[in-house]
N, C-alpha and C positions, 0 to 999 in steps of 0.2 A: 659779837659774831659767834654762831653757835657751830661748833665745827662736828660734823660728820664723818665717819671711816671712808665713808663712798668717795667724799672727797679728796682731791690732790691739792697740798700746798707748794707754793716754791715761794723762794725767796727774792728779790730782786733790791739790784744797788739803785736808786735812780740820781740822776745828774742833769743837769740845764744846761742846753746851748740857746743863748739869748733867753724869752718867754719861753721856748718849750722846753718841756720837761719829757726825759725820757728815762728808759729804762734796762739794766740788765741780768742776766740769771747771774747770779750772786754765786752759782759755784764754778763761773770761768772768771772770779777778779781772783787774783792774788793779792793785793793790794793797793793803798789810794797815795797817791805821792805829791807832793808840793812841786810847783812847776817848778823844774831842773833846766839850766840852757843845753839845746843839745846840740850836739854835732852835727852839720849840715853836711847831706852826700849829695856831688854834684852829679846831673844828669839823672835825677830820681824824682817822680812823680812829686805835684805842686800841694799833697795833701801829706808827703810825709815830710815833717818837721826834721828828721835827722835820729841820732843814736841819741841814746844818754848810756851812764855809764852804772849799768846794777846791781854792785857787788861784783866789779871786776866781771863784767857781758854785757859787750853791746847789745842793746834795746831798742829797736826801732818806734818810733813815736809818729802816731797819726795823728792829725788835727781834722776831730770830727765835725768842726763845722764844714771843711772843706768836704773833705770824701760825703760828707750827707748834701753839698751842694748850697751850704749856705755860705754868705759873705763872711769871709775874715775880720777879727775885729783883734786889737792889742790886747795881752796879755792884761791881766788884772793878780789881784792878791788872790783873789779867790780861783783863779786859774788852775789845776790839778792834773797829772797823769795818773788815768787808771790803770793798773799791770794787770794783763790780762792771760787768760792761756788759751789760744784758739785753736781750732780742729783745722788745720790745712794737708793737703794732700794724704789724710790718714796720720797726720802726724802733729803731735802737739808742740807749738810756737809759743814762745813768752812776746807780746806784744803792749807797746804803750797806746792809752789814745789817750788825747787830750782833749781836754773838758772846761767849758767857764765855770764849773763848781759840780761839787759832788753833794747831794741833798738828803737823805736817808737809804737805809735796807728797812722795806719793808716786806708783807706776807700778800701774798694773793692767790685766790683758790682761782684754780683751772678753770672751770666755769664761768670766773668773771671778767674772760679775757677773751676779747670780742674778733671777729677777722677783721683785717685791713677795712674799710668801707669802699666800695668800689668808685675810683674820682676818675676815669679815664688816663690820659697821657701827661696829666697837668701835675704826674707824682709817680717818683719811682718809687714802688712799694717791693722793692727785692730784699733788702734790709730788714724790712717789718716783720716782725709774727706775728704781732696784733695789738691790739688798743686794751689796756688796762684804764681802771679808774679810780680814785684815791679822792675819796670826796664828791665833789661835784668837777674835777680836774681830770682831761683824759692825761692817760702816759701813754707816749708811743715803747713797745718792749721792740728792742735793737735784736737783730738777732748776728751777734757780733762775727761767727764762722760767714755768713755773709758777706758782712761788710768787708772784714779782712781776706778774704777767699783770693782775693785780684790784685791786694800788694804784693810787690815783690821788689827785690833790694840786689838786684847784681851786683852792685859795686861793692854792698859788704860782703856779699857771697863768694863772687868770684878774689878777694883781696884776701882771704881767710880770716879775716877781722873778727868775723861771728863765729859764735861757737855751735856746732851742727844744729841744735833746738832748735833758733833764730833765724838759721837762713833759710828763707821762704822760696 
């Protein structure tokens, strides 16, 4: 790959829910973590798994098969939480999501990262920034302030449990 000034790189973690592979900008991970049990909050959305505990701060942990709308499936060994830092209301949140495996950081120029394809109603495309490719393999790029934009956690919020980051 011959790179160019003109061009822009970024970095991306990518991770597999089931067959697909997707992807994210590698400077909103903190870090990759071994699935932890977490703390279930009752009366809180069917996509968030619960807290874990991060160095003494509650963590809210998403299971992005869910929030993406895919079926639930048991944990496995290769199960992971990514720690994330996402852009809510202007302010930066440490967030888990959880992943059936975490697969490389790789490099991809801006250029080769294509829009969404237009499918109609048969796909929410609010999540996406667009279709990357790694071989002959598309990656969907997650655009994670997205996806976490519409969690929200009252019960750690309003309990003081969270520490101000955290509560969304």
């Amino acid at each position: 790959m011959t790179r160019t000034d003109n061009s822009t790189h970024s970095q991306y973690l990518t991770f597999s829910l089931g067959r697909e592979v997707f992807a994210l900008d590698i400077s909103k991970v903190r870090e990759v973590l071994e699935i932890t049990p977490a703390s279930g909050i009752p009366g809180t959305p069917d996509h968030l798994r619960g807290v874990i505990n991060l160095r003494g701060h509650a963590v809210p942990v998403i299971e992005m098969r869910s929030k993406l709308g895919m079926e639930r499936i048991d944990d496995t060994v290769d199960t992971c939480v990514i720690i994330l830092e996402v852009t809510l209301d202007n302010e930066t949140h440490i967030l888990g999501a959880l992943v059936d495996s975490v697969r490389e950081v790789f490099e991809m120029q801006e250029q080769d990262i294509e829009p969404v394809p237009k499918m109609g109603a048969a796909i929410n495309v609010e999540y996406i920034n667009g279709m990357g490719r790694q071989g002959d393999q598309f990656i969907i790029i997650v655009d994670v302030d997205a996806v976490f934009s519409q969690v929200r956690m009252p019960s750690m919020a309003e309990s003081g449990n969270a520490s101000p980051e955290l509560a969304a």
